[in-house]
C-alpha positions, 0 to 999 in steps of 0.5 A: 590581781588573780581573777576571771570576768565573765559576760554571758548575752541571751537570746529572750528573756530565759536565763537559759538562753545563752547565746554568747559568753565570754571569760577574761583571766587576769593575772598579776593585775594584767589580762592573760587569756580570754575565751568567746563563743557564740551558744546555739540555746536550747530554743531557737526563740530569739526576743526582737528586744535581746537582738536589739541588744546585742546583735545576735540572731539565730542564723549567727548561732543555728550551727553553734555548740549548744552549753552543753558542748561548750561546758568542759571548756568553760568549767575549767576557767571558772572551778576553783577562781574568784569569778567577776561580772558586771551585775553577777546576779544576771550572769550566775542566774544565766550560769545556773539555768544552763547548768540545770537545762543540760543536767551539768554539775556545778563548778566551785567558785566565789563570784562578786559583783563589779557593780557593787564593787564600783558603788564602794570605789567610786561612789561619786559617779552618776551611777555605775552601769558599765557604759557609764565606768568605761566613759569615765575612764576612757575605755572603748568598748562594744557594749553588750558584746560579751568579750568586750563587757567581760575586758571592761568588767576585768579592767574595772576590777583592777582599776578599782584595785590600783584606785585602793592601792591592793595588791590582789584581789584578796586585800581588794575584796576586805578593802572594800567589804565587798561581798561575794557568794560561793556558786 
C-alpha cells in the first residue's frame, strides 16, 4: 500500500479559498510522512459557517504562506502518486481552483475517492462520511482538521486493503473497481 491522502479546508465557499491542507504518505501499508499547513487565501473573507467548521479564523492564517508559496512543497508529494481524499471531487476542485488562481501548472496523478471506495468495502454501514467510518472503526480524530481527516481518509484505505486482503493498492483499486480520475 503506496498512496498519499490529502484534505484541504476553505475559508468560504471558493474552492479557491485554502486555508489548510494537509498530505499522509503511506507507504507498505504504514503512515511514512505528513505535511500541514495553514494557507493565507487570496482573500481574507472568511464565511462564519466554514469557521464554524474547522476552527480556523483570519488572524490564524494573515501572516501565512499564500498556495502559491506553499505549491513546490505540495507538488512534490502529490505528481507522479496515487492521491486519496474523503470526497475527492472537493478536494480536487479546491486543488484546481488554487492552481488556476496563482497560474500554477498542474501535477500528474490519479486521484480516488475514499467515499466511494467505503460504498464498495463496506456497504452495510449507515453511510460513509468520515465521522461515521472512524466511529465504526475506533479511530480518533478531529473532524474537519485537515491533518486529522487526510490520517483518517489514509487509514480507511488500508483497512479497506487489509478487509479485501490486497497487497497494494493496484489490487485494491481492481478488487473493488474503484475508480479513479488522471488530474
Amino acid at each position: 500500500m503506496n498512496f498519499v491522502a490529502i484534505d484541504f479546508e476553505t475559508a468560504n465557499r471558493e474552492r479557491n479559498s485554502a486555508c489548510s491542507v494537509a498530505v499522509v504518505e503511506v507507504r507498505d501499508g504504514k503512515l511514512y510522512d505528513s505535511y500541514y499547513t495553514l494557507i493565507r487565501p487570496p482573500e481574507m473573507r472568511f464565511d462564519a459557517n466554514c469557521i464554524a467548521v474547522h476552527g480556523i479564523y483570519p488572524k490564524d492564517v494573515k501572516d501565512e504562506p499564500t498556495f502559491a508559496d506553499i505549491w513546490p512543497e505540495l507538488r512534490a508529494r502529490l505528481a507522479g502518486k496515487i492521491v486519496v481524499a474523503h470526497n475527492a471531487t472537493f478536494d480536487m476542485g479546491v486543488l484546481r481552483a488554487c492552481l488556476e488562481t496563482y497560474h500554477l501548472g498542474k501535477p500528474k496523478f490519479h486521484y480516488f475517492c475514499t467515499v466511494q471506495m467505503a460504498r464498495r468495502v463496506w456497504p452495510h454501514l449507515p453511510n460513509h462520511r468520515l465521522n461515521t467510518l472512524a466511529d465504526h472503526f475506533g479511530i480518533d480524530f478531529q473532524h474537519h482538521n485537515a491533518m486529522d481527516d487526510a490520517r483518517t481518509c489514509a487509514y480507511l484505505a488500508v483497512l479497506a486493503g487489509q478487509e479485501k486482503d490486497c497487497d497494494n493498492i493496484f489490487e485494491l483499486i481492481h478488487h473493488i473497481k474503484w475508480v479513479g480520475k488522471p488530474f
